[in-house]
PDB file as gemmi writes it, atoms N, CA and C in Angstrom:
CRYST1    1.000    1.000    1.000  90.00  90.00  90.00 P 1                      
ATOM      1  N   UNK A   1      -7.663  -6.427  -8.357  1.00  0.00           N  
ATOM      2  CA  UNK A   1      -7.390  -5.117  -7.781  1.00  0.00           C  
ATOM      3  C   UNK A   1      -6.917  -4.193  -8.889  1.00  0.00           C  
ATOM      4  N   UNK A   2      -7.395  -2.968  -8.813  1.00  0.00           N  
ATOM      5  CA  UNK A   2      -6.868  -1.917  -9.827  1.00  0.00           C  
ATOM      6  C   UNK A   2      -6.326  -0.943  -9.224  1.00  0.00           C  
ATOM      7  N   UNK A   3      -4.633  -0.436  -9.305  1.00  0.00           N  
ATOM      8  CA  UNK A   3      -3.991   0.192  -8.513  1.00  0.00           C  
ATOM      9  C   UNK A   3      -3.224   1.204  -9.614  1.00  0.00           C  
ATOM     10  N   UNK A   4      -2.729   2.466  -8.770  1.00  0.00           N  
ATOM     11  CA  UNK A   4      -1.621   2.969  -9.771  1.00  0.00           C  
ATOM     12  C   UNK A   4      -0.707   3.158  -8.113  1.00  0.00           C  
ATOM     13  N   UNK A   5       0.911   3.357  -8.607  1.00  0.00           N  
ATOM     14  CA  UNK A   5       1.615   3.613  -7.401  1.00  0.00           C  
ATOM     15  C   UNK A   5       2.066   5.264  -7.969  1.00  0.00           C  
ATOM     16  N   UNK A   6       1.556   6.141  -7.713  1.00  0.00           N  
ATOM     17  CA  UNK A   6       1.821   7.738  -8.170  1.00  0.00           C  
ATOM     18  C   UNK A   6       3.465   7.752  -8.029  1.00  0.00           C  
ATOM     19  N   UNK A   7       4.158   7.677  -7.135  1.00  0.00           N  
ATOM     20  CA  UNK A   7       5.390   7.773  -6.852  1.00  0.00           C  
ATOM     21  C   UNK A   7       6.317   7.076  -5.594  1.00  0.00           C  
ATOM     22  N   UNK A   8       6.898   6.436  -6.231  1.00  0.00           N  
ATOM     23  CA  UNK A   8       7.988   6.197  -5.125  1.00  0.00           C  
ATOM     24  C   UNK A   8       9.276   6.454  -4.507  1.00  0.00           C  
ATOM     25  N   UNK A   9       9.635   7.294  -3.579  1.00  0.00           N  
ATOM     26  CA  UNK A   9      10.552   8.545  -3.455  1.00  0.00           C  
ATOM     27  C   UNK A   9      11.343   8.032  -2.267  1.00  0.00           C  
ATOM     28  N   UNK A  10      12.775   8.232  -2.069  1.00  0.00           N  
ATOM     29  CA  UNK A  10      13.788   7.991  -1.047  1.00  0.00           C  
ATOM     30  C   UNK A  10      13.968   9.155  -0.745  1.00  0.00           C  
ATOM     31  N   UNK A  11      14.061   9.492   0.557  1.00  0.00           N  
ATOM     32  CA  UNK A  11      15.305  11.110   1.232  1.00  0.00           C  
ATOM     33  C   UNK A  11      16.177  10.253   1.642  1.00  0.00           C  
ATOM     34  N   UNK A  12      17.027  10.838   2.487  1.00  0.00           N  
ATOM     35  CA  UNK A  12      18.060  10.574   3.677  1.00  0.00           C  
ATOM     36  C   UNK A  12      17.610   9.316   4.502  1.00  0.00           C  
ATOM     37  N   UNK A  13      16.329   9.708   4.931  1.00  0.00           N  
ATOM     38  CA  UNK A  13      16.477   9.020   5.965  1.00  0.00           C  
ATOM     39  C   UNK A  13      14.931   7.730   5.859  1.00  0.00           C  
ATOM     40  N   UNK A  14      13.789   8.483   4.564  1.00  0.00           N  
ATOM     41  CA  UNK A  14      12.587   8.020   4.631  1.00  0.00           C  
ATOM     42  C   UNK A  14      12.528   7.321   3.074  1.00  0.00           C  
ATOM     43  N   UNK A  15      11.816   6.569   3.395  1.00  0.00           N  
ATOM     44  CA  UNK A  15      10.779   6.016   1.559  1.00  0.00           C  
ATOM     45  C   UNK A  15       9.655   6.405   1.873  1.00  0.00           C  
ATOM     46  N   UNK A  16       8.917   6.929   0.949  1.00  0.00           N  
ATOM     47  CA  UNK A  16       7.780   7.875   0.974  1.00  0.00           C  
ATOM     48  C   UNK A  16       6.880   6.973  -0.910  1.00  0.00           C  
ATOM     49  N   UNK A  17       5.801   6.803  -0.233  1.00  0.00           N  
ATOM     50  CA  UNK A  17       5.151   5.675  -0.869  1.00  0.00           C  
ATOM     51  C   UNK A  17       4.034   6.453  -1.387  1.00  0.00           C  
ATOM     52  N   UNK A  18       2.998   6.667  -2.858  1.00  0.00           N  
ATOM     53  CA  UNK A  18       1.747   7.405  -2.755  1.00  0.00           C  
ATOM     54  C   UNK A  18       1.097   6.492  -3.792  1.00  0.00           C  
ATOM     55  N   UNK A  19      -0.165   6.136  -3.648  1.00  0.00           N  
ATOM     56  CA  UNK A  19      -0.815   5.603  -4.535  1.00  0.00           C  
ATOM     57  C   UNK A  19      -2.254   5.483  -4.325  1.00  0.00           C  
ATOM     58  N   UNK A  20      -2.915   4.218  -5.159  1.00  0.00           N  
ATOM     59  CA  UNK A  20      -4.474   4.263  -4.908  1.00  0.00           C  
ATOM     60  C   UNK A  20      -4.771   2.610  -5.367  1.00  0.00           C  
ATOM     61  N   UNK A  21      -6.026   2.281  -4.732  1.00  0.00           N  
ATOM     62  CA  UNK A  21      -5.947   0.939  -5.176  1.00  0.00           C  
ATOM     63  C   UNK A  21      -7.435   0.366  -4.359  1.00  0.00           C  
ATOM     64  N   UNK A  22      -7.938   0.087  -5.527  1.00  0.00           N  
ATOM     65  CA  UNK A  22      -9.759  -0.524  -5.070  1.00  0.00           C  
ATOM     66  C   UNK A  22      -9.729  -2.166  -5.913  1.00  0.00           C  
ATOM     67  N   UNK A  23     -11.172  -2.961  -5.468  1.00  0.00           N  
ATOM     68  CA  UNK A  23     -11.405  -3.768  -6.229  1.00  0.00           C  
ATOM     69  C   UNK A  23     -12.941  -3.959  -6.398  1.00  0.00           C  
ATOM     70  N   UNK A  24     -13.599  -4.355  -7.227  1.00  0.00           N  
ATOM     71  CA  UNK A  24     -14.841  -4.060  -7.677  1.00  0.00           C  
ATOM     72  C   UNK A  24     -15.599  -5.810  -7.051  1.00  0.00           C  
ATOM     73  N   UNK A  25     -14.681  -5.918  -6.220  1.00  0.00           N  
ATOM     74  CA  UNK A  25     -15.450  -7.420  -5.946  1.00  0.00           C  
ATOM     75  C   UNK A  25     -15.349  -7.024  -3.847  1.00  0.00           C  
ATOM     76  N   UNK A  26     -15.456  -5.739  -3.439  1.00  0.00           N  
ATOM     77  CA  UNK A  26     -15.979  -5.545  -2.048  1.00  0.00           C  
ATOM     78  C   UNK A  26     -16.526  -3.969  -2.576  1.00  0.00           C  
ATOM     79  N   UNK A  27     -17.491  -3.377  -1.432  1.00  0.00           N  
ATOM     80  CA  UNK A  27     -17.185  -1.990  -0.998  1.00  0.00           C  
ATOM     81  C   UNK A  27     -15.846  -1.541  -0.547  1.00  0.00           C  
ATOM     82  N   UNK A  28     -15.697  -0.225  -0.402  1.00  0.00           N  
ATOM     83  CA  UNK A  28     -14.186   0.213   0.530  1.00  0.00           C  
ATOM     84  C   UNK A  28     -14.853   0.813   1.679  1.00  0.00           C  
ATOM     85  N   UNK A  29     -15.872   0.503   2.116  1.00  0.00           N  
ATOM     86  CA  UNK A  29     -16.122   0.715   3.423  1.00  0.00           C  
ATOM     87  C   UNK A  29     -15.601   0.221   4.862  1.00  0.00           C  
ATOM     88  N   UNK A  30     -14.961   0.671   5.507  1.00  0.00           N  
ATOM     89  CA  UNK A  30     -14.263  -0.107   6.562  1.00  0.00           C  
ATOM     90  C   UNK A  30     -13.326  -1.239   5.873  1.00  0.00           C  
ATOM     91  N   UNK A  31     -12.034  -0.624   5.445  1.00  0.00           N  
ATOM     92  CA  UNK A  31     -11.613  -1.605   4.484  1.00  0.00           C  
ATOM     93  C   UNK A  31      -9.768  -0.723   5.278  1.00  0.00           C  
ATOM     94  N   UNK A  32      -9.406  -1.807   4.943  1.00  0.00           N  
ATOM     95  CA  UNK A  32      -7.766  -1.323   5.143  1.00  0.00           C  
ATOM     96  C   UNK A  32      -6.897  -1.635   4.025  1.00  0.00           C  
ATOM     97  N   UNK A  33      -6.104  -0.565   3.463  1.00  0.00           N  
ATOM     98  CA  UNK A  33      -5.244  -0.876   2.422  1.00  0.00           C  
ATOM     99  C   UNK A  33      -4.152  -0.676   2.916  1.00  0.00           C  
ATOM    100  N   UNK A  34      -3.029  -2.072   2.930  1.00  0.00           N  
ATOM    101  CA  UNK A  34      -1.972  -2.216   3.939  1.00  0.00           C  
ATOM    102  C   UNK A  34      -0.773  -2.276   2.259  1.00  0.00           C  
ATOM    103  N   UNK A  35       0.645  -1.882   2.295  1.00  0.00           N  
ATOM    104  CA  UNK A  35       1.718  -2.228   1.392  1.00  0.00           C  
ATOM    105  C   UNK A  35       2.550  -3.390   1.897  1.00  0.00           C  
ATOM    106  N   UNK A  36       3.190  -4.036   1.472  1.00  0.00           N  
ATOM    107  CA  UNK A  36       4.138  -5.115   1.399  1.00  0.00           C  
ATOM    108  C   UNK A  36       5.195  -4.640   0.872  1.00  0.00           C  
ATOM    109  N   UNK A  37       6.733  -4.797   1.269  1.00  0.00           N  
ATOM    110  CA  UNK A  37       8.018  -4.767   0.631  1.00  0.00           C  
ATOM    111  C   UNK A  37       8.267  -5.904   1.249  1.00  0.00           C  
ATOM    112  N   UNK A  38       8.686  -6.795  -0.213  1.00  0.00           N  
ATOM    113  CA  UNK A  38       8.947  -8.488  -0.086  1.00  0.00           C  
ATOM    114  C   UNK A  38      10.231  -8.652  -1.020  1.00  0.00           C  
ATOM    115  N   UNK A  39      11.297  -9.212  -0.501  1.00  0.00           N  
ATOM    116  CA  UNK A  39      11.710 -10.205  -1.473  1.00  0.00           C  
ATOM    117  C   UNK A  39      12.261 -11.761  -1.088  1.00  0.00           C  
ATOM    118  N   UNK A  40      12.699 -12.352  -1.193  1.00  0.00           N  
ATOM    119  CA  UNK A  40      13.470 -13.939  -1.036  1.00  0.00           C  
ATOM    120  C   UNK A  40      13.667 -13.888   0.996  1.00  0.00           C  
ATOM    121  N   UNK A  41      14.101 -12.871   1.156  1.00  0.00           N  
ATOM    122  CA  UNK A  41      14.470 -13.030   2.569  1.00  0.00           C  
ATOM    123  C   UNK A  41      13.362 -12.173   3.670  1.00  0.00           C  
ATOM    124  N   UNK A  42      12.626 -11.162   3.231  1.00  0.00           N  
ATOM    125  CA  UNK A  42      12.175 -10.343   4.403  1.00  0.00           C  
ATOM    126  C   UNK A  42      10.801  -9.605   3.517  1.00  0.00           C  
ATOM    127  N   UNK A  43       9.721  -9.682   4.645  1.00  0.00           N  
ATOM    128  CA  UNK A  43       8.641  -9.269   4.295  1.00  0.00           C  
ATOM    129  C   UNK A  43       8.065  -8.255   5.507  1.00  0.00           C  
ATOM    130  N   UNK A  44       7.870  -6.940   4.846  1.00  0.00           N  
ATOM    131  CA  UNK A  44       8.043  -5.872   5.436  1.00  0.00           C  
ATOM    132  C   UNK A  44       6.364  -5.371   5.525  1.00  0.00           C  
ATOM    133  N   UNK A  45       5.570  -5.108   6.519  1.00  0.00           N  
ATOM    134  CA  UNK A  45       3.916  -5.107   6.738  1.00  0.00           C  
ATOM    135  C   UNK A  45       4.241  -3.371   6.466  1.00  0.00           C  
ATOM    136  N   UNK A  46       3.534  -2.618   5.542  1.00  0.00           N  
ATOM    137  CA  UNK A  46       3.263  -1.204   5.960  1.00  0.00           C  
ATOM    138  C   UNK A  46       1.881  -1.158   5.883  1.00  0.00           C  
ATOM    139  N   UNK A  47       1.786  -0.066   6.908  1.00  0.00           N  
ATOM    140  CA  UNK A  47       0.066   0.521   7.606  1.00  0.00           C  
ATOM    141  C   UNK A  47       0.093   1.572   6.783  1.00  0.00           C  
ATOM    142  N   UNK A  48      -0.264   1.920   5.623  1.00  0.00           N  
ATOM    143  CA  UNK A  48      -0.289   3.596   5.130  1.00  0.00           C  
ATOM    144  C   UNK A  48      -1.481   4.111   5.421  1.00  0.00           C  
ATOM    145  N   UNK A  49      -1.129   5.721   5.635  1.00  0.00           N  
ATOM    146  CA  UNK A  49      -2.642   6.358   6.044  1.00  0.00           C  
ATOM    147  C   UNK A  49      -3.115   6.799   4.646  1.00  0.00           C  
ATOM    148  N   UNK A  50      -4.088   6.727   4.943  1.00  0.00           N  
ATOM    149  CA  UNK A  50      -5.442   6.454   4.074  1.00  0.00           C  
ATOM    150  C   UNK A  50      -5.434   8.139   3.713  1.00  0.00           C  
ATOM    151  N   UNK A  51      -6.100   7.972   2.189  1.00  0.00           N  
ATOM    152  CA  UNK A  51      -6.438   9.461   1.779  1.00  0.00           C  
ATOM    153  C   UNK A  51      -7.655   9.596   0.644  1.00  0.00           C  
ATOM    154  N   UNK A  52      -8.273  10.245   1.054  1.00  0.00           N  
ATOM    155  CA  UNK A  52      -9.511  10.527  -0.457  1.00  0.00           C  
ATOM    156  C   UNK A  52      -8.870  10.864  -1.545  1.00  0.00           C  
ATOM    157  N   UNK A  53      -9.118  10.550  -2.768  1.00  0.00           N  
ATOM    158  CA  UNK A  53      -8.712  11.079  -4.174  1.00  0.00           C  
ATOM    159  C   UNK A  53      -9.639  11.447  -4.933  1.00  0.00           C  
ATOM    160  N   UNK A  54     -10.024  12.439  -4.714  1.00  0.00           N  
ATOM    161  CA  UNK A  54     -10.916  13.513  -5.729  1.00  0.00           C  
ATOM    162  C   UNK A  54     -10.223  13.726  -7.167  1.00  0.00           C  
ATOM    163  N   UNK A  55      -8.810  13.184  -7.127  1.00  0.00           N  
ATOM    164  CA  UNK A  55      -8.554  13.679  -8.863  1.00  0.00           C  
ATOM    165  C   UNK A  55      -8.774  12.487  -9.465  1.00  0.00           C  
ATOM    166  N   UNK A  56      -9.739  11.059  -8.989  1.00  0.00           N  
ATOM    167  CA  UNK A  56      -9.412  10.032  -9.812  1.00  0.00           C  
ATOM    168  C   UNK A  56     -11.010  10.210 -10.289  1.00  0.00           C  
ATOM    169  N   UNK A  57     -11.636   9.677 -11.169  1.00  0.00           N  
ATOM    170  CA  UNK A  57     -12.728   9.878 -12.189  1.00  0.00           C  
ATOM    171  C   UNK A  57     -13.346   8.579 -11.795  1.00  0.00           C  
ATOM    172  N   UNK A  58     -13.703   8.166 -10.364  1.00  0.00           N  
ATOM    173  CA  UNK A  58     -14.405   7.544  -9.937  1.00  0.00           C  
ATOM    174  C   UNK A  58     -15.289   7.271  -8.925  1.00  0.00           C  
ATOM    175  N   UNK A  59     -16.537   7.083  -8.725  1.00  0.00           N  
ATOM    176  CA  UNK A  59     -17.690   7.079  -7.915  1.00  0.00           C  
ATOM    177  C   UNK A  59     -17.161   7.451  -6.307  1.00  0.00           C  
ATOM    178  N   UNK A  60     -18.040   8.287  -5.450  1.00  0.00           N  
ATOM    179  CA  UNK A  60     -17.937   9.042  -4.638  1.00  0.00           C  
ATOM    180  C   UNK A  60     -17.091   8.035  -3.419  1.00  0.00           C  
ATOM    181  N   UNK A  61     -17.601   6.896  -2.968  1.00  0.00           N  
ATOM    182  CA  UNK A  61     -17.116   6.427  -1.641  1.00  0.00           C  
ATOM    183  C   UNK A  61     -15.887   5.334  -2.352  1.00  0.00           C  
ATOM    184  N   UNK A  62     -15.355   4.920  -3.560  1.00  0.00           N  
ATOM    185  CA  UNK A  62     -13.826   4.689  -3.532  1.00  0.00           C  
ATOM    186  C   UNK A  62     -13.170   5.658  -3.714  1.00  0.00           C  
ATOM    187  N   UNK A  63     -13.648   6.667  -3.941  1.00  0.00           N  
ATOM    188  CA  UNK A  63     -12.623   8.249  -4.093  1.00  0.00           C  
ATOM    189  C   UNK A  63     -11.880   8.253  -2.729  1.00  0.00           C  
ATOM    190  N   UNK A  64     -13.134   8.169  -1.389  1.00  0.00           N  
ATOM    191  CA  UNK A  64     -12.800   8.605  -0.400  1.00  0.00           C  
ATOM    192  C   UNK A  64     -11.882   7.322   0.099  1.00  0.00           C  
ATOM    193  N   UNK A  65     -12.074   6.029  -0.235  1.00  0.00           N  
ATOM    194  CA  UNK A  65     -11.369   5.429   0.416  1.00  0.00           C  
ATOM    195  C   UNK A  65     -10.369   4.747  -0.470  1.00  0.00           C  
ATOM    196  N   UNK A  66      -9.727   4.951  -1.558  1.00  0.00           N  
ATOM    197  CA  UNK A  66      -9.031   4.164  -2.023  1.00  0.00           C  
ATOM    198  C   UNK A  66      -7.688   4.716  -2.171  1.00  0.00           C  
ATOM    199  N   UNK A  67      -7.280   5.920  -1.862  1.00  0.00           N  
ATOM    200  CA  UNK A  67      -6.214   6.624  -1.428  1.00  0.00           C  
ATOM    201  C   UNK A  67      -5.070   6.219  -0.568  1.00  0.00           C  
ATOM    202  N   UNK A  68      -3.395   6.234  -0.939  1.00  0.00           N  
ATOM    203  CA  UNK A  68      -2.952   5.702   0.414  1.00  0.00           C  
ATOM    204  C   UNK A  68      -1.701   6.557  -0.155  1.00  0.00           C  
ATOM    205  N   UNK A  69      -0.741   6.789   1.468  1.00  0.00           N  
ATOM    206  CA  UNK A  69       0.220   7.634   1.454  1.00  0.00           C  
ATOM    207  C   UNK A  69       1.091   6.937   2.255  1.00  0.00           C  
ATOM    208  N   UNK A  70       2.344   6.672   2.357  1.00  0.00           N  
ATOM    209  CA  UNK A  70       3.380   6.364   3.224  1.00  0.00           C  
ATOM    210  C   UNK A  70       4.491   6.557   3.778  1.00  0.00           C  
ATOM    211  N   UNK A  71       4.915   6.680   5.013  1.00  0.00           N  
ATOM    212  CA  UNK A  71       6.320   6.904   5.175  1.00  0.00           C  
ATOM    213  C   UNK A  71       6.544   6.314   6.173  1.00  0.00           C  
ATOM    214  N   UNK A  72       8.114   5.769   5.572  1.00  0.00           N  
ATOM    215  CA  UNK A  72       8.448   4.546   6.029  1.00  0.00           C  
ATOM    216  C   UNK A  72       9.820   4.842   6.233  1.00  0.00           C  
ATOM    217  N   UNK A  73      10.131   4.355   7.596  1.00  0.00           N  
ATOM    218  CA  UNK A  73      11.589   4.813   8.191  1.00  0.00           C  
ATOM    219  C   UNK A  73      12.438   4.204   7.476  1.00  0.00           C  
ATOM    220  N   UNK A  74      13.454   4.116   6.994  1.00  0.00           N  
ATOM    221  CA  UNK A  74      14.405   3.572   6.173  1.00  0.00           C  
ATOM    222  C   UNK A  74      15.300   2.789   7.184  1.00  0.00           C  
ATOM    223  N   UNK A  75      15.925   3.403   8.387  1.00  0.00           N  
ATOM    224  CA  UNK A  75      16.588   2.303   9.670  1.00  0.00           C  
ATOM    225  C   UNK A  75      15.661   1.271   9.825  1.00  0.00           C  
ATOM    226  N   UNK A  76      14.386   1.581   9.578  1.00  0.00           N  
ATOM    227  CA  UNK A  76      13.659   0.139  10.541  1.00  0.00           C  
ATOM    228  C   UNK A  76      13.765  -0.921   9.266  1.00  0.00           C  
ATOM    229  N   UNK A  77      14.264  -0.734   8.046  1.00  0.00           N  
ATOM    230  CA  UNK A  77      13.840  -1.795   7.160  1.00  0.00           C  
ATOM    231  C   UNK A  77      15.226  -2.281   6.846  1.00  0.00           C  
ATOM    232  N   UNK A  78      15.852  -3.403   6.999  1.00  0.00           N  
ATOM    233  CA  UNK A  78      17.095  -4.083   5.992  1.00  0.00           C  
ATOM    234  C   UNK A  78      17.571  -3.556   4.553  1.00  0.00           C  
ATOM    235  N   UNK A  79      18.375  -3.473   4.384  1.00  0.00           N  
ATOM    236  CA  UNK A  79      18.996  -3.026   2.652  1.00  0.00           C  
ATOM    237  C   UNK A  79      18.850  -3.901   2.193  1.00  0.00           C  
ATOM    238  N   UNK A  80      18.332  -3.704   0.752  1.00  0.00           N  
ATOM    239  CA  UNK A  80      17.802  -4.482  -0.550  1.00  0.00           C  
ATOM    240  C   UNK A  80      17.148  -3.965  -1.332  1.00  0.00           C  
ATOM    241  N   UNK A  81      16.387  -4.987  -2.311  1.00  0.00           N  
ATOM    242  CA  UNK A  81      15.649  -5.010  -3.357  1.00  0.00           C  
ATOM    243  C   UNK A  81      14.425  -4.950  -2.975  1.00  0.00           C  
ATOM    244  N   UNK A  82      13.281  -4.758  -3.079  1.00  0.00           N  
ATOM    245  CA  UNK A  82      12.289  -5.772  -2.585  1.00  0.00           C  
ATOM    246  C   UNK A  82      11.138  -5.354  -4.020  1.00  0.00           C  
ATOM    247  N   UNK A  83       9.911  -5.750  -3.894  1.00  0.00           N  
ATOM    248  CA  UNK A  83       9.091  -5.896  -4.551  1.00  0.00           C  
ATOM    249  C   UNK A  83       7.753  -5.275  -3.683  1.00  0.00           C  
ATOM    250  N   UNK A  84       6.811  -4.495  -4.053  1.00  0.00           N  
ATOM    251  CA  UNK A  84       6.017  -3.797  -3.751  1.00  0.00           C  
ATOM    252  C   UNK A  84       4.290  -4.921  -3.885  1.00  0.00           C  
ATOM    253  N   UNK A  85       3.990  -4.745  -2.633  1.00  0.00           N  
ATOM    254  CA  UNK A  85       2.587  -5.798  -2.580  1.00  0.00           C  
ATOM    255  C   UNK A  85       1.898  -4.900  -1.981  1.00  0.00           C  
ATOM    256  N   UNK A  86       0.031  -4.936  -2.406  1.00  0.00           N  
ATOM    257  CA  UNK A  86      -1.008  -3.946  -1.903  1.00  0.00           C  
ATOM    258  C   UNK A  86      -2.031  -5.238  -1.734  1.00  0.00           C  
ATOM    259  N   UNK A  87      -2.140  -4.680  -0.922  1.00  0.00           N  
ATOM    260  CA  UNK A  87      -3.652  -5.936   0.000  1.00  0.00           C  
ATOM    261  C   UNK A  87      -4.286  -5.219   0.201  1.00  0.00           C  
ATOM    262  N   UNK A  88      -5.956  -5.247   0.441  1.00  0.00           N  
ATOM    263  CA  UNK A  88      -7.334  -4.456   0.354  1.00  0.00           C  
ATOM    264  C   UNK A  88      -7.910  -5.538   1.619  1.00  0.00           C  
ATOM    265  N   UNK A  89      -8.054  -5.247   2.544  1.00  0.00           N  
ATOM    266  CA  UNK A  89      -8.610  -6.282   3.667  1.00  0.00           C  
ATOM    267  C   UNK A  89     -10.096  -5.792   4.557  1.00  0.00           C  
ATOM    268  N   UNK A  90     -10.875  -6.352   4.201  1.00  0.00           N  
ATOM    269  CA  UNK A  90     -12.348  -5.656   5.048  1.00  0.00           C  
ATOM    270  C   UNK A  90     -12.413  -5.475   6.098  1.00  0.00           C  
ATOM    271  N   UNK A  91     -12.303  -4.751   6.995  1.00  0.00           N  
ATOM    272  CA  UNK A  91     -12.442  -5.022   8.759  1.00  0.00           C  
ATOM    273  C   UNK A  91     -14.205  -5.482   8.968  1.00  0.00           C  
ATOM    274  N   UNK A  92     -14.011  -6.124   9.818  1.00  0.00           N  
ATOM    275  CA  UNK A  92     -15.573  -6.772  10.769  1.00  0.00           C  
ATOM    276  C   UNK A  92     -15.387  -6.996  12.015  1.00  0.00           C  
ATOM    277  N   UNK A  93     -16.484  -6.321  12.784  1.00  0.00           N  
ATOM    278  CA  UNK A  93     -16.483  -6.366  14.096  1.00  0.00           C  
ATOM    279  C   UNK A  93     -16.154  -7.503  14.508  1.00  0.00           C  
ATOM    280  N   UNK A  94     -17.008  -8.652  14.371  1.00  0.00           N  
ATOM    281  CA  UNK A  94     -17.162 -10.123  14.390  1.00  0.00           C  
ATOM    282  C   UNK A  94     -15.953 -10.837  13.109  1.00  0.00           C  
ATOM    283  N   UNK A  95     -15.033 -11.814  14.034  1.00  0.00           N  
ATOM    284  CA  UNK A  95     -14.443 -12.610  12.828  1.00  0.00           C  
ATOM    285  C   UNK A  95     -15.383 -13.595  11.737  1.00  0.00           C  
ATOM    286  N   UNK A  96     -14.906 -12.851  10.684  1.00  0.00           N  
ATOM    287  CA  UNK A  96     -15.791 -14.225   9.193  1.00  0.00           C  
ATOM    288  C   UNK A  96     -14.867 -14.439   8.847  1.00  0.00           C  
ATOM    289  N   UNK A  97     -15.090 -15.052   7.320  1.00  0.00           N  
ATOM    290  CA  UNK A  97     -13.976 -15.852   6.491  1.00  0.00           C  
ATOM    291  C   UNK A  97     -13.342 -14.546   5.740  1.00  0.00           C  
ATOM    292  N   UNK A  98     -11.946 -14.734   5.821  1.00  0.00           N  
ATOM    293  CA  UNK A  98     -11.126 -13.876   5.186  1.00  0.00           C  
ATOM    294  C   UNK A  98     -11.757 -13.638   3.850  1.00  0.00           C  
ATOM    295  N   UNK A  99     -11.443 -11.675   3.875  1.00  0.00           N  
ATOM    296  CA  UNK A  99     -11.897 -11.580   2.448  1.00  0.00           C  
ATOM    297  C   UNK A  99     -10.709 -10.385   2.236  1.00  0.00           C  
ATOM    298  N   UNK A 100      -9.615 -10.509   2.518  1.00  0.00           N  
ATOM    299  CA  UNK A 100      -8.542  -9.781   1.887  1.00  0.00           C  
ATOM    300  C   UNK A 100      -8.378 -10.216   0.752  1.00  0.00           C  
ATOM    301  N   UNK A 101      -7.931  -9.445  -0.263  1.00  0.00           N  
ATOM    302  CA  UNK A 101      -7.187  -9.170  -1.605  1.00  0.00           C  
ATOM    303  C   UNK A 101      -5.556  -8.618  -1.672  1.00  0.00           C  
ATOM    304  N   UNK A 102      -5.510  -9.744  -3.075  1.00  0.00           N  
ATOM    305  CA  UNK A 102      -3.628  -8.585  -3.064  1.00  0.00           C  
ATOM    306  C   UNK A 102      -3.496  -9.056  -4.308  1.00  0.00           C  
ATOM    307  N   UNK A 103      -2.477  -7.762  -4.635  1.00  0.00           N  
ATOM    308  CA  UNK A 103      -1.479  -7.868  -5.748  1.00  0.00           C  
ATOM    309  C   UNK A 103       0.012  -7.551  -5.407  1.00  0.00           C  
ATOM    310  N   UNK A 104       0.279  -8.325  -6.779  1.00  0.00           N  
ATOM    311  CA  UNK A 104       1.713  -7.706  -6.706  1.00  0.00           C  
ATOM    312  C   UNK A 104       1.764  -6.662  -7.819  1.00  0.00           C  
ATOM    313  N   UNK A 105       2.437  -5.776  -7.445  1.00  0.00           N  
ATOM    314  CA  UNK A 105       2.637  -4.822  -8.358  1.00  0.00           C  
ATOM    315  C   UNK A 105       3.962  -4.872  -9.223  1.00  0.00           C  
ATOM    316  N   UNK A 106       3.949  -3.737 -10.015  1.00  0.00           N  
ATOM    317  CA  UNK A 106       5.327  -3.872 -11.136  1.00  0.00           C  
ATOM    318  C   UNK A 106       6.657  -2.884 -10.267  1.00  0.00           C  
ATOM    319  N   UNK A 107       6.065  -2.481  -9.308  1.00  0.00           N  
ATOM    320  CA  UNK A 107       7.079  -1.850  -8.688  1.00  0.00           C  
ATOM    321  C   UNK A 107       8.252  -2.315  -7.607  1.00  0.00           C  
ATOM    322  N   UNK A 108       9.376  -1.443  -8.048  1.00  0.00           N  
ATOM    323  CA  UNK A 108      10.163  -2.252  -6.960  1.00  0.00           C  
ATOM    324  C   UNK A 108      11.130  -1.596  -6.444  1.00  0.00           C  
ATOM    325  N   UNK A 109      11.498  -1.341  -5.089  1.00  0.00           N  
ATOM    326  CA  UNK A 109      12.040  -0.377  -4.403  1.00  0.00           C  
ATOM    327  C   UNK A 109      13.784  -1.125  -4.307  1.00  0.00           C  
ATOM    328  N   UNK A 110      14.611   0.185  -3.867  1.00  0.00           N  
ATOM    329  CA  UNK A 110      16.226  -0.452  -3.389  1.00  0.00           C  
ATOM    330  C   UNK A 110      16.281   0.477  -2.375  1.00  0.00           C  
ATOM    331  N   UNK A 111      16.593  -0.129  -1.018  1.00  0.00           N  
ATOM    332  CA  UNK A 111      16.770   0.414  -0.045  1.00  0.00           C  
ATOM    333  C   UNK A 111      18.083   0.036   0.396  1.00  0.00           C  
ATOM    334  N   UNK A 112      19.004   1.434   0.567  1.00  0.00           N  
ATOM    335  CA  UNK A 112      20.323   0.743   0.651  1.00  0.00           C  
ATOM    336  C   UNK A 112      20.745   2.323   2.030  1.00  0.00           C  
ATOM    337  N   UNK A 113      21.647   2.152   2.472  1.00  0.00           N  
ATOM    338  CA  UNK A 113      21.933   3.107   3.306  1.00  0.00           C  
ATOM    339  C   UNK A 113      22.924   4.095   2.593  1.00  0.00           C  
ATOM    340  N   UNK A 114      22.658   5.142   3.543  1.00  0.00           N  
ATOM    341  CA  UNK A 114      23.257   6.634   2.534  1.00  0.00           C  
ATOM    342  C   UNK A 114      25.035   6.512   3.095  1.00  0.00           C  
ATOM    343  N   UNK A 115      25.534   6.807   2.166  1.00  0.00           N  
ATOM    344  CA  UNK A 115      27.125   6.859   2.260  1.00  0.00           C  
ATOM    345  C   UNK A 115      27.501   8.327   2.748  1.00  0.00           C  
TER     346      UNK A 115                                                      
END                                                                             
């Protein structure tokens, strides 16, 4: 998988997630790019919505689909450390053999509550 994470940002109340992330071993056609915040104790599923990236210098249909944006309630998640995971998963009408992808990335979030 080849990813960048553009930024990872806390307010008050949200973590706000932006990045991009394809792999040259599927199409991104009907494809879901889901985030992970993991560490030792708790593994956190995020759904980010999907976005085209016209500023990345690559072929027309991963532009459109390799885009992802997030926001993520900060109450719904435990305080900690965690570690940032991106999975690339194909949807099919019909179940086949899993063909999700993941990495771990170098990124890593602290979610702690505001004083």
């Amino acid at each position: 998988i080849s990813y960048n994470i553009d930024f990872v940002e806390e307010t008050n109340e949200y973590l706000l997630i932006r990045g991009w992330a394809w792999t040259n071993e599927m199409d991104l056609d009907f494809t879901d790019i889901r985030l992970w915040l993991f560490n030792e104790k708790q593994h956190i599923l995020i759904h980010p919505y999907l976005e085209r990236r016209y500023d990345l210098p690559l072929d027309g249909a991963i532009q459109q689909n390799c885009g992802f944006f997030a926001i993520i309630p900060k109450a719904k998640c435990p305080q900690g450390i965690y570690k940032l995971g991106i999975e690339i998963q194909k949807r099919y009408i019909f179940p086949v053999k899993s063909s999700a992808r993941s990495i771990e990335t170098n990124a890593t979030v602290e979610l702690r509550k505001e004083s």
